[in-house]
N, C-alpha and C positions, 0 to 999 in steps of 0.2 A: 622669114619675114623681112622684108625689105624696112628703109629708113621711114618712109614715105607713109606706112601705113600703122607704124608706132604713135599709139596718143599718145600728147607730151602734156604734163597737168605741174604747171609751175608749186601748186601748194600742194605734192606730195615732194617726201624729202628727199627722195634717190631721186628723183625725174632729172635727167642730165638738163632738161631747159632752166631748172633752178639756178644751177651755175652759173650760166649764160646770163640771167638776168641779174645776176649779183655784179657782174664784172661790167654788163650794160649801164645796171644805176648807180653803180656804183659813184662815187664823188667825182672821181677823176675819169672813170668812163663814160658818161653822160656827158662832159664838158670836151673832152678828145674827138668822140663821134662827131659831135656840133660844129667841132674846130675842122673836121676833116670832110663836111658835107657840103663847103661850096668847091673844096678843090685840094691836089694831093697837097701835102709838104713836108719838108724835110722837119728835123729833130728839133734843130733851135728853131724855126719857125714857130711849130706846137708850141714850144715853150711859152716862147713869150707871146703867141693867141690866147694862151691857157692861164691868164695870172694866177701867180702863185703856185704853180704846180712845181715841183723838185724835179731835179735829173732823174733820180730815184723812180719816183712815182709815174713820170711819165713813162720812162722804160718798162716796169711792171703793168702798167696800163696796156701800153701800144703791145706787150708781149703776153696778157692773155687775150685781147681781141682779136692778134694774130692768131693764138693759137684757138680759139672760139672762130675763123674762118672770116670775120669781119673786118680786118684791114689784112693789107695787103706790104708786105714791105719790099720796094723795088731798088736793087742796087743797081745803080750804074757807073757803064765804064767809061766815066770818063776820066782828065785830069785835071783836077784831082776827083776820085772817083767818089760820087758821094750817096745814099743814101734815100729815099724819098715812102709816104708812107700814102696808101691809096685804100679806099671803100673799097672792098669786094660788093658785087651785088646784091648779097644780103647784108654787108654791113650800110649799103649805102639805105637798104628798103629799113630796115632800122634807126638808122641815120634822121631817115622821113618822122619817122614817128616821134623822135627826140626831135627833129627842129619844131614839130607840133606842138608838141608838150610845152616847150620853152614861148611857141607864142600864146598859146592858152595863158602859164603862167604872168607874161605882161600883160594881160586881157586882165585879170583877175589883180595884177598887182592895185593897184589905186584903193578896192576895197580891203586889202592884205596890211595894204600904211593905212586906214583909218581903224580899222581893228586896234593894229600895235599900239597907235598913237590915243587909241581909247576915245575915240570920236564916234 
């Protein structure tokens, strides 16, 4: 049985896409993707695109997306050799769907502060 022709059903518990989407919405993977969907960049870049995200957190982030096939991390040789962190084509087709979401979410914000603010 090839890859291709496996249904993937996020709400059962083994479905390997459930992983996938955990590390995708996750707090700091939602926010990494976004950071990384107009263009590649290196470590401190993320960083500070990302506020508030840890050295920590982003390493663990950028290192299950990599290992989930959606970035990409490119070293080069130069000197000094540095680093750089890239969408694969499904992390970028995902990528899409996160910048979506995040415009929906400012579409929606205005009713979201008069909710809070009890208006």
């Amino acid at each position: 049985m090839s890859q291709e022709s496996v249904p993937f059903d996020v709400f059962t518990a083994m479905c390997p896409s459930r992983e996938v989407l955990e590390h995708v919405t996750s707090r700091w993977g939602v926010l990494t993707l976004a950071a990384l969907s107009s263009e590649p960049a290196r470590f401190g870049e993320l960083r500070r695109r990302v506020d508030g995200i840890s050295e920590k957190m982003l390493s663990q982030t950028l290192k299950a997306l990599e290992g989930d096939g959606l970035v990409d991390r490119r070293v080069h040789s130069t000197l000094p050799p540095h680093v750089e962190y890239v969408l694969t084509p499904a992390g970028q087709q995902v990528a899409e769907a996160v910048q979506a979401l995040i415009v929906s979410l400012y579409g929606v914000m205005p009713d979201v502060m008069r909710v809070r603010d009890g208006v």
